[in-house]
C-alpha positions as CSV (number, residue, x, y, z in Angstrom):
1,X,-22.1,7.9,25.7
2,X,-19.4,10.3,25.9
3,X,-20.6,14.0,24.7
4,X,-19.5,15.3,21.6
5,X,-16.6,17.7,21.7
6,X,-17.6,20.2,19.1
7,X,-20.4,21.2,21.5
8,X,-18.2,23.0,23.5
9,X,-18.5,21.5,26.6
10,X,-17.6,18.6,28.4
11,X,-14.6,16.6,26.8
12,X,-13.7,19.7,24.9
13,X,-13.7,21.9,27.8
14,X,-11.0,19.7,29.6
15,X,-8.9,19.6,26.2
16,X,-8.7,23.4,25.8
17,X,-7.8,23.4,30.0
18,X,-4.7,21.0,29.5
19,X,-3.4,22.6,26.3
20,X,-3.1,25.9,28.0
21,X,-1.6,24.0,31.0
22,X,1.1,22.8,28.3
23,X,1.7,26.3,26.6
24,X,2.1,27.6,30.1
25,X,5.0,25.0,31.3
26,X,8.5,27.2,31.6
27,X,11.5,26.6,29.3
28,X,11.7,23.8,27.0
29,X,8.8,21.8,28.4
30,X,5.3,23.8,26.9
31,X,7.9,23.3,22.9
32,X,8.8,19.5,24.0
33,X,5.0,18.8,25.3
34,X,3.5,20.6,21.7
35,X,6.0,19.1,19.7
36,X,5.2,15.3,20.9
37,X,1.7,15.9,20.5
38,X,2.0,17.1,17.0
39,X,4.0,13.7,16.4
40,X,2.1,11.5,18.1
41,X,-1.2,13.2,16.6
42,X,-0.1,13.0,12.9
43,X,2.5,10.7,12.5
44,X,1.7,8.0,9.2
45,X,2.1,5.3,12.1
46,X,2.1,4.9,15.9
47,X,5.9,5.7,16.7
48,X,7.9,3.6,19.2
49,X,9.2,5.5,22.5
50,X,12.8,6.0,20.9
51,X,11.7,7.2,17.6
52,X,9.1,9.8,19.4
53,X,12.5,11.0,22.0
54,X,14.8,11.0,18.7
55,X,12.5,13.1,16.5
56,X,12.3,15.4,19.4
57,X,16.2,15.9,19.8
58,X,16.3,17.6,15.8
59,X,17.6,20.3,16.0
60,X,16.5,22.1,12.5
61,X,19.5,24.6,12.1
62,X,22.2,21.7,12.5
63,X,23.8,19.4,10.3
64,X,24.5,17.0,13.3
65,X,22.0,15.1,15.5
66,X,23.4,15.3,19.1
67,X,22.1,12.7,21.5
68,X,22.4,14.9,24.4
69,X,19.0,16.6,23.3
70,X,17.0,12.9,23.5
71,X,14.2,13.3,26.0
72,X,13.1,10.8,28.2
73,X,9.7,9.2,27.3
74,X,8.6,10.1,31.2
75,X,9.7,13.6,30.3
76,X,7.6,14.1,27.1
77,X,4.7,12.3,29.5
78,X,5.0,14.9,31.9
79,X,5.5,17.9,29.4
80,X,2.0,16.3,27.7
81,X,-0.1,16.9,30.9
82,X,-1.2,13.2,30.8
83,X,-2.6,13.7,27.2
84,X,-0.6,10.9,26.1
85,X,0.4,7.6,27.1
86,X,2.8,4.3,26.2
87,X,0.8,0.9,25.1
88,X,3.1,-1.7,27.2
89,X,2.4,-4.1,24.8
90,X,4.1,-2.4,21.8
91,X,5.7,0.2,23.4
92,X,4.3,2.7,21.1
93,X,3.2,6.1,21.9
94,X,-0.6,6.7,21.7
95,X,-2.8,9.8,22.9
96,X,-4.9,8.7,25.9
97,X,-8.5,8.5,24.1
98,X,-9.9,8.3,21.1
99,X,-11.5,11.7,21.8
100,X,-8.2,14.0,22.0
101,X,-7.5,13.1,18.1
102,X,-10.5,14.3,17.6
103,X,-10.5,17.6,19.6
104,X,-7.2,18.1,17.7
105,X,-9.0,17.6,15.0
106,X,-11.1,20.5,15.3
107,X,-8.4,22.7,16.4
108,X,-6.2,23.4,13.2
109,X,-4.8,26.5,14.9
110,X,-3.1,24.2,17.5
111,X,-0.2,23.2,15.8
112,X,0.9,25.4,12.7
113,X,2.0,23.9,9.5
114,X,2.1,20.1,11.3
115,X,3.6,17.9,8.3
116,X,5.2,20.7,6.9
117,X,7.6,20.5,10.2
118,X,7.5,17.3,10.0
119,X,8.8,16.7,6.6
120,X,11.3,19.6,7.6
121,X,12.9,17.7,10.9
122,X,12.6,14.1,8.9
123,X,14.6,15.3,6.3
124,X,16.7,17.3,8.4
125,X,17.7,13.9,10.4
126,X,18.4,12.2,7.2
127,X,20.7,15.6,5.9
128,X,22.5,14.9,8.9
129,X,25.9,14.2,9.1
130,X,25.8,10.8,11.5
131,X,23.1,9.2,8.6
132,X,25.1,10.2,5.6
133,X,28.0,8.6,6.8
134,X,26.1,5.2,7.1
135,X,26.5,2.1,4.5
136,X,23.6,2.2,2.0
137,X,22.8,-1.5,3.4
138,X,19.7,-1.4,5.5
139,X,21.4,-4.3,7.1
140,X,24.1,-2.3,8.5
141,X,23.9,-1.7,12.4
142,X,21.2,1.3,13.2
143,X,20.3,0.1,16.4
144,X,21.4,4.1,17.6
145,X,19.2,5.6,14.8
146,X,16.1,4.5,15.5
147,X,14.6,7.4,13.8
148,X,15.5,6.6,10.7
149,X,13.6,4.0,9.4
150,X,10.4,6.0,10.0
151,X,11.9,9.3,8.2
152,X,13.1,7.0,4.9
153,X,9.7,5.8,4.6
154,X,7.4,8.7,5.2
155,X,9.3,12.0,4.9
156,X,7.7,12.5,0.8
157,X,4.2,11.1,2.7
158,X,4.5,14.5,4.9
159,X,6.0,16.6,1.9
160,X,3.3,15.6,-0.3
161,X,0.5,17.2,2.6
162,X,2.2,20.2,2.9
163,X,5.4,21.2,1.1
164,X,7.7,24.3,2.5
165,X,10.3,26.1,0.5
166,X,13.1,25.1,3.6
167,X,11.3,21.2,2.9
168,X,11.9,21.1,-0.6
169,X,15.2,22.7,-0.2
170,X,16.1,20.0,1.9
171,X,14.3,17.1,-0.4
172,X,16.8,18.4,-3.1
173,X,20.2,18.4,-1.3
174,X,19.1,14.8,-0.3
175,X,18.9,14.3,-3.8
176,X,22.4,15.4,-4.6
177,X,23.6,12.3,-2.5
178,X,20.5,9.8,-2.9
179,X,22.8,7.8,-5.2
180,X,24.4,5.5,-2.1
181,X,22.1,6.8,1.0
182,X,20.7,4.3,3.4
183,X,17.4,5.9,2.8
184,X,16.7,4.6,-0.7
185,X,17.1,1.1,0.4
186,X,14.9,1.7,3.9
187,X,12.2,3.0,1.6
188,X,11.9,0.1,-0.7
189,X,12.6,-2.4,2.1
190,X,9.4,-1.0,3.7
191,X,7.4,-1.4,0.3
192,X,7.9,-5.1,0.2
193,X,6.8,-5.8,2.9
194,X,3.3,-4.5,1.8
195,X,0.7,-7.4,1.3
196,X,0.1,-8.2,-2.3
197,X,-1.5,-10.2,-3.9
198,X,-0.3,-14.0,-4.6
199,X,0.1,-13.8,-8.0
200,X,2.2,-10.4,-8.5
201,X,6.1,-11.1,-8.4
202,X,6.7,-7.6,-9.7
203,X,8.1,-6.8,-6.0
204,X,10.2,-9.8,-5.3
205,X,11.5,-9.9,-8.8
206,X,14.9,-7.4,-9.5
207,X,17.8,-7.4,-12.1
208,X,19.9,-9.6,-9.6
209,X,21.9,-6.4,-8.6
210,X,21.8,-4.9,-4.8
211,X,22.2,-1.4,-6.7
212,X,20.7,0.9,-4.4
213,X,21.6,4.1,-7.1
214,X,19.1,2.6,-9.4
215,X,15.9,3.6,-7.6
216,X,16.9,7.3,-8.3
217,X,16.1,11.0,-6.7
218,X,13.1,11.0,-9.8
219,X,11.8,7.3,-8.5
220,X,11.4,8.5,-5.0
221,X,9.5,12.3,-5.6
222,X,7.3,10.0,-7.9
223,X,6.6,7.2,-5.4
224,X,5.6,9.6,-3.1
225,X,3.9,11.6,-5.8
226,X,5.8,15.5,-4.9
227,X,4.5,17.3,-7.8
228,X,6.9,20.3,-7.2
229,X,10.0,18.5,-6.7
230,X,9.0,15.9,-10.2
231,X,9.1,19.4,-11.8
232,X,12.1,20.4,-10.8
233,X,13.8,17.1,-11.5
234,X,12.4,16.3,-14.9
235,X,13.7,19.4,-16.2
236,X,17.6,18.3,-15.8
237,X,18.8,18.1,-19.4
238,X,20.3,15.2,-19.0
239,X,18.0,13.0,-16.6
240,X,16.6,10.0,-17.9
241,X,13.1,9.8,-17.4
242,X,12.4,6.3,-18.6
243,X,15.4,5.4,-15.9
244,X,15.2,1.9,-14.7
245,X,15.3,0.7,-10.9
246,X,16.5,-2.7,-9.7
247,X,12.8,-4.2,-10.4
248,X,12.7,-2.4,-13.8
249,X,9.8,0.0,-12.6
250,X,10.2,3.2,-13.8
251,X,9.1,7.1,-12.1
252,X,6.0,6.8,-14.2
253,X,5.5,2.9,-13.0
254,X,5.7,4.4,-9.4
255,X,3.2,7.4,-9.6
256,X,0.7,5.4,-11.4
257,X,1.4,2.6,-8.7
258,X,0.6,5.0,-5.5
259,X,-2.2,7.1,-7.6
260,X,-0.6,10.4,-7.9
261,X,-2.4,11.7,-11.1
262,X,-0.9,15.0,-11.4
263,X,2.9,13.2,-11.6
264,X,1.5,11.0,-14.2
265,X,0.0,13.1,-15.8
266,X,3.3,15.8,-15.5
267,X,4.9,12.8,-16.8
268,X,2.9,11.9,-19.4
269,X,3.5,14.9,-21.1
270,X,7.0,14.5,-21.9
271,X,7.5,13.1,-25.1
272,X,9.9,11.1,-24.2
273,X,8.2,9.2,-21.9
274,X,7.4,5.5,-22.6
275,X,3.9,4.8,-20.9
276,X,3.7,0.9,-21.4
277,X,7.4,0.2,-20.4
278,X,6.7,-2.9,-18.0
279,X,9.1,-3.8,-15.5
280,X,11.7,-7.0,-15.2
281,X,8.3,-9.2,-13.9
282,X,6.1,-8.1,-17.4
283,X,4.3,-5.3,-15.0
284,X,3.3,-2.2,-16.8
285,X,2.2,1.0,-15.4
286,X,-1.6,0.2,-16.6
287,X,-1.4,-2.8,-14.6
288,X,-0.2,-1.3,-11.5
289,X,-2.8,1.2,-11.4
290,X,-5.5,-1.3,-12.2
291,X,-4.2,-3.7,-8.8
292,X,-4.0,-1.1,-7.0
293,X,-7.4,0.5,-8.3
294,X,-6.4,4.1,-9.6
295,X,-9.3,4.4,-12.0
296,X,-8.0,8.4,-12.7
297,X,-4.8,7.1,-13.9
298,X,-5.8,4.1,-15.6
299,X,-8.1,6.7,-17.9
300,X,-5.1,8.5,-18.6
301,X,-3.2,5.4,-19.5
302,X,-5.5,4.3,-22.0
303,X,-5.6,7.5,-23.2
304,X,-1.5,6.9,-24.7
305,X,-1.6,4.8,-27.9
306,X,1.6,2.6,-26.6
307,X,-0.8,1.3,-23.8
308,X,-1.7,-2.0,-24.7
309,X,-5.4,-2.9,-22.2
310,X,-4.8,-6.3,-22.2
311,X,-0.6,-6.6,-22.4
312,X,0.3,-9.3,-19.9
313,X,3.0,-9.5,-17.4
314,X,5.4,-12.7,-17.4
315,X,2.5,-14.5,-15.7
316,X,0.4,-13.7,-18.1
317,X,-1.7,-12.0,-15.9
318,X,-3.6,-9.0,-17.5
319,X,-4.6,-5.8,-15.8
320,X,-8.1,-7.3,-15.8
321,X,-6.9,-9.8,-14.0
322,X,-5.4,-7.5,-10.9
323,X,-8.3,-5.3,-10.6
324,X,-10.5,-8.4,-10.8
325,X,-8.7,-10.0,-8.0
326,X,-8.0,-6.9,-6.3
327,X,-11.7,-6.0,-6.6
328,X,-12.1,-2.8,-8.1
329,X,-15.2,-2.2,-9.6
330,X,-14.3,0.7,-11.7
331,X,-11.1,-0.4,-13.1
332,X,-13.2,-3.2,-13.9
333,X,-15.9,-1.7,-15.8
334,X,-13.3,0.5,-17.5
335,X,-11.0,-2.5,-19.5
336,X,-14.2,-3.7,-20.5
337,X,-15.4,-1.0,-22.1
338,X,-12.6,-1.4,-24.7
339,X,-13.1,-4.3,-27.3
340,X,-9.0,-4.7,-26.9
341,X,-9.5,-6.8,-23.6
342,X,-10.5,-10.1,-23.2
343,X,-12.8,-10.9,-20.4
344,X,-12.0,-14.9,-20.4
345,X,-8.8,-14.4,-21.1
346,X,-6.4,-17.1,-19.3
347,X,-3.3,-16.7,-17.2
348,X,0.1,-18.8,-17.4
349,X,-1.7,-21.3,-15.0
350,X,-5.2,-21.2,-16.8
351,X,-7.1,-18.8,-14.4
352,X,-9.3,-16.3,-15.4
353,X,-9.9,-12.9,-14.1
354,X,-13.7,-14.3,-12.6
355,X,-11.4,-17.3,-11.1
356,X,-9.6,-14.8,-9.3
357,X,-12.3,-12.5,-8.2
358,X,-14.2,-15.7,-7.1
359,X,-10.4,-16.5,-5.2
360,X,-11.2,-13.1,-3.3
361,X,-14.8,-13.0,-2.8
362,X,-15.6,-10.3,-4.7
363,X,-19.5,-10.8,-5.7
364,X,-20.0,-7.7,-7.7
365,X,-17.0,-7.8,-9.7
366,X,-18.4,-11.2,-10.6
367,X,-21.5,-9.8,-11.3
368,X,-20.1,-7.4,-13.6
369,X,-18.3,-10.3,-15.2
370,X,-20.6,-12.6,-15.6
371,X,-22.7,-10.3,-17.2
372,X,-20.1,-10.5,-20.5
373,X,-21.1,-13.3,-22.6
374,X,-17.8,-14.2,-23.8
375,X,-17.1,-15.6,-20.2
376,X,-17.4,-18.9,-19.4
377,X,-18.3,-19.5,-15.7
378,X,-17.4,-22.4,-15.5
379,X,-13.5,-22.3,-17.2
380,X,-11.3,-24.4,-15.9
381,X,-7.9,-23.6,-15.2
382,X,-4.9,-25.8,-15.8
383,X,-5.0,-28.1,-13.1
384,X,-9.1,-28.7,-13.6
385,X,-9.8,-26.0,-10.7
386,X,-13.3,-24.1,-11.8
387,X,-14.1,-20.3,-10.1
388,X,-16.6,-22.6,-8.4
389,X,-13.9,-24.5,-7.1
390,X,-11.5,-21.8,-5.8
391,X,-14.7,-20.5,-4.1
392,X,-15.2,-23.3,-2.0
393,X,-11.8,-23.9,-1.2
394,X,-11.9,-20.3,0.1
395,X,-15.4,-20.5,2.0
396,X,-16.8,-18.0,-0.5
397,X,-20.6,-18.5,0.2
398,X,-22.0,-15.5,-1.2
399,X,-19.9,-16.4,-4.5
400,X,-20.6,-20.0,-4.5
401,X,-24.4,-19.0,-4.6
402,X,-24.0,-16.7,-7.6
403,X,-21.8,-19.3,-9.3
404,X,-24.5,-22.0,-8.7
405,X,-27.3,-19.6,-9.7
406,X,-25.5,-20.1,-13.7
407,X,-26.8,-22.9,-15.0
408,X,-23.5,-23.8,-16.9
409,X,-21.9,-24.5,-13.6
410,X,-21.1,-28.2,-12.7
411,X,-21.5,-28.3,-9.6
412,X,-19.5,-31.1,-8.4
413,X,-16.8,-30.7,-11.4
414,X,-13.8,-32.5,-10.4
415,X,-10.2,-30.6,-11.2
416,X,-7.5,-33.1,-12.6
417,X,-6.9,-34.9,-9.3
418,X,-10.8,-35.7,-9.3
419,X,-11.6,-33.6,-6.6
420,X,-14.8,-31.6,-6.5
421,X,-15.7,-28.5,-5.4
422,X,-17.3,-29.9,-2.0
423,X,-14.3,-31.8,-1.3
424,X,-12.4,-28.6,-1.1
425,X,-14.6,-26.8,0.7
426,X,-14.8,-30.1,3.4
427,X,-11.1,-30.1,3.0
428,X,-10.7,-26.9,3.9
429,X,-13.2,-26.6,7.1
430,X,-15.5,-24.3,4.8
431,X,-19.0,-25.4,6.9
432,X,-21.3,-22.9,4.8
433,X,-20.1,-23.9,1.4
434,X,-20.8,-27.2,2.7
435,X,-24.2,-27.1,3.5
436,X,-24.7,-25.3,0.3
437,X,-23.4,-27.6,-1.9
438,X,-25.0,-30.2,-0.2
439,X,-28.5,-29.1,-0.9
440,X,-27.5,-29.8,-4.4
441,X,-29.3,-32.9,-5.8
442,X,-26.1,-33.0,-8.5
443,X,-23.9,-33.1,-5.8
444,X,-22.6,-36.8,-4.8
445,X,-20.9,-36.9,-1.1
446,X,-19.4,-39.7,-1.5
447,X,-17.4,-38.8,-4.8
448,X,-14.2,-40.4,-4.5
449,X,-11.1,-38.6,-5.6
450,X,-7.7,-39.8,-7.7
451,X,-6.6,-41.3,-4.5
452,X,-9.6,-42.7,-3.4
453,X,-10.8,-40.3,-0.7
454,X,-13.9,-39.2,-0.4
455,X,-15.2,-35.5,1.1
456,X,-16.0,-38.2,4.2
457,X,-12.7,-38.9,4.5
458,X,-11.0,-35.6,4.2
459,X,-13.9,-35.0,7.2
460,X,-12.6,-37.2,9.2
């Protein structure tokens, strides 16, 4: 087992002896072999070799990026002293154990300020003359900027950690021109590419336009939740703070989405804010906080009498429903403290928010549910499917058992096409389920479906 760093010895002796190998290097190579370590020790995600070379060649005090200044990746290796190293598989950039991340760790006096620079050379790149100039279509050939897609989508992550006067100055003369800048567009391409969950559309659903003006300089410092720069921005006379993006969502919709409770609350306290203005897709700010499990800002939300707790989206999905299938316990337990929210209510297809926390597994929101009267455990949705059902399908066996411990549960229910809760689970390889529902005397295996197949037959 390899000794603990913090002792002092060992691991941490070596560390100390190679960083004062790197400060010691002549010229440019103790800054280059520092500043790729500070990257490659903080960055929001493992950067690619160019990316790492490119946001080396900033140069802080320029308005152009000259690509005379790009390192080579076996120079940054060599300036590193071996601390770091390139995965051939993915060609990313990586320290060389586990163990100098966390010596670096201990060593805040290393690097000074580290996402303060960053946020200071990310903006810096995209300030730059060569990036202004581009199209504001993400489509448009960047193969030469290969920087860029990483500053878009995590400059306001760094700026949020630590926020410098030259950062913010620089977050705001972005703003001036955020109206057509390739960034904008980057930023949201990145956010749908996040997994969510099946039933929310809010992030593939827009106005029809490819407006990229409409997410605005006010959308962005909320998304990434920049309390300072908000401030600044909300106090333009003639901003609109209710402004809607190309998915509807508004600054407010995007603070309360990424849990950044001072901007809500900032935001809150403008009386002109509207704080259950949904989105094109029905979404409301309540109900992105409660998918993404923000119990802070869901408080706040109910806390504004034009919060509805149980307004549903065009899919008439509740925020119940999200936490439920998002599983978050204490959004959970907070909608149903209010008598305002239904706990069986039903969706645009029939589910209910225990048919979607039994889609997901999630026992104790279950639990939590089942322990409301008004819910029916055995509620069928529109096509006959019971949370039993889902469960199966899914190879839930820890929810199966709780479902089967009700004694309102049918066990072998069929849905509308006749087939039962074992056939899915046969259907869908689910051995556990199986064997569970086959130890129930209620359950008949050779229960034929509409077509005439039996949980044999989808076996076979």
């Amino acid at each position: 087992m390899l000794r603990k760093i913090t002792d002092g010895l060992g691991w941490g002796v070596a560390y100390n002896t190679t960083i004062e190998r790197i400060k010691a290097q002549d010229g440019g190579k103790s800054r280059l072999g520092m500043a790729a370590l500070m990257w490659v020790s903080h960055a929001e995600r493992p950067l690619k070799e160019d990316e790492l070379c490119h946001a080396l060649a900033v140069d802080l005090h320029s308005k152009d990026f000259n690509a005379r200044n790009v390192p080579s990746i076996s120079t940054l290796m060599s300036c590193c002293q071996g601390l770091i190293t390139v995965d051939k598989e993915t060609s990313t950039v990586r320290l060389i154990h586990p163990t100098v991340k966390e010596y670096l760790s201990t060593r805040p006096d290393i690097f000074s300020r580290p996402h303060a620079a960053m946020a200071e050379i990310c903006l810096t790149y995209l300030n730059s003359e060569p990036v202004k100039s581009l199209s504001a279509n993400p489509s448009a050939a960047t193969h030469d900027k290969p920087f860029l897609s990483y500053c878009s989508v995590y400059w306001g992550v760094h700026a949020k950690k630590k926020l410098s006067s030259h950062a913010r100055s620089l977050a705001l003369e972005l703003f001036r021109e955020y109206d057509g800048h390739i960034s904008s567009k980057l930023l949201l391409k990145q956010v749908e590419r996040e997994v969510c969950l099946g039933f929310i559309a809010e992030l593939e659903t827009d106005d029809g336009s490819d407006d990229s003006s409409s997410f605005s300089e006010l959308h962005c410092a909320s998304f990434f939740g920049i309390t300072e720069i908000v401030a600044v921005l909300i106090e333009v006379e003639s901003y609109d703070i209710n402004k809607r993006d190309t998915r509807g969502s508004t600054p407010l919709a995007w603070a309360a989405r990424n849990g950044h409770e001072d901007v809500v609350k900032m935001l809150l306290r403008r009386r002109e804010v509207h704080p259950g203005q949904s989105n094109y897709s029905g979404l409301t700010p309540l109900s992105y906080a409660a998918w993404k499990g923000h119990e802070g800002v869901v408080k706040m939300l109910l806390e504004q009498r034009e919060v509805n707790p149980d307004d549903p989206d065009d899919s008439e999905q509740t925020p119940l429903s999200y936490a439920a299938h998002a599983g978050h316990e204490g959004v959970v337990k907070v909608l149903l403290e209010l008598a305002a929210v239904n706990p069986d209510g039903s969706g645009g297809s029939g589910e209910t928010p225990l048919s979607f926390a039994a889609m997901a597994g999630h026992e104790r929101v279950a639990k939590i549910l089942l322990g409301r009267g008004e819910v029916n455990p055995d509620k069928p949705d529109n096509i006959g499917r019971t949370p039993l059902s889902h469960a199966a399908e899914r190879g839930q066996a820890g929810m199966v058992k709780i479902l089967l411990g009700r004694g309102e549960v049918g066990p072998d229910e069929p849905d509308n096409d006749g087939k039962t809760p074992l056939s899915h689970a046969v259907k869908s390889r689910r051995e556990g389920v199986v064997k569970i529902l086959l130890n129930r005397e209620e359950v008949n295996p050779n229960k034929p479906d509409n077509n005439g197949r039996t949980p044999l037959s989808h076996a076979a």
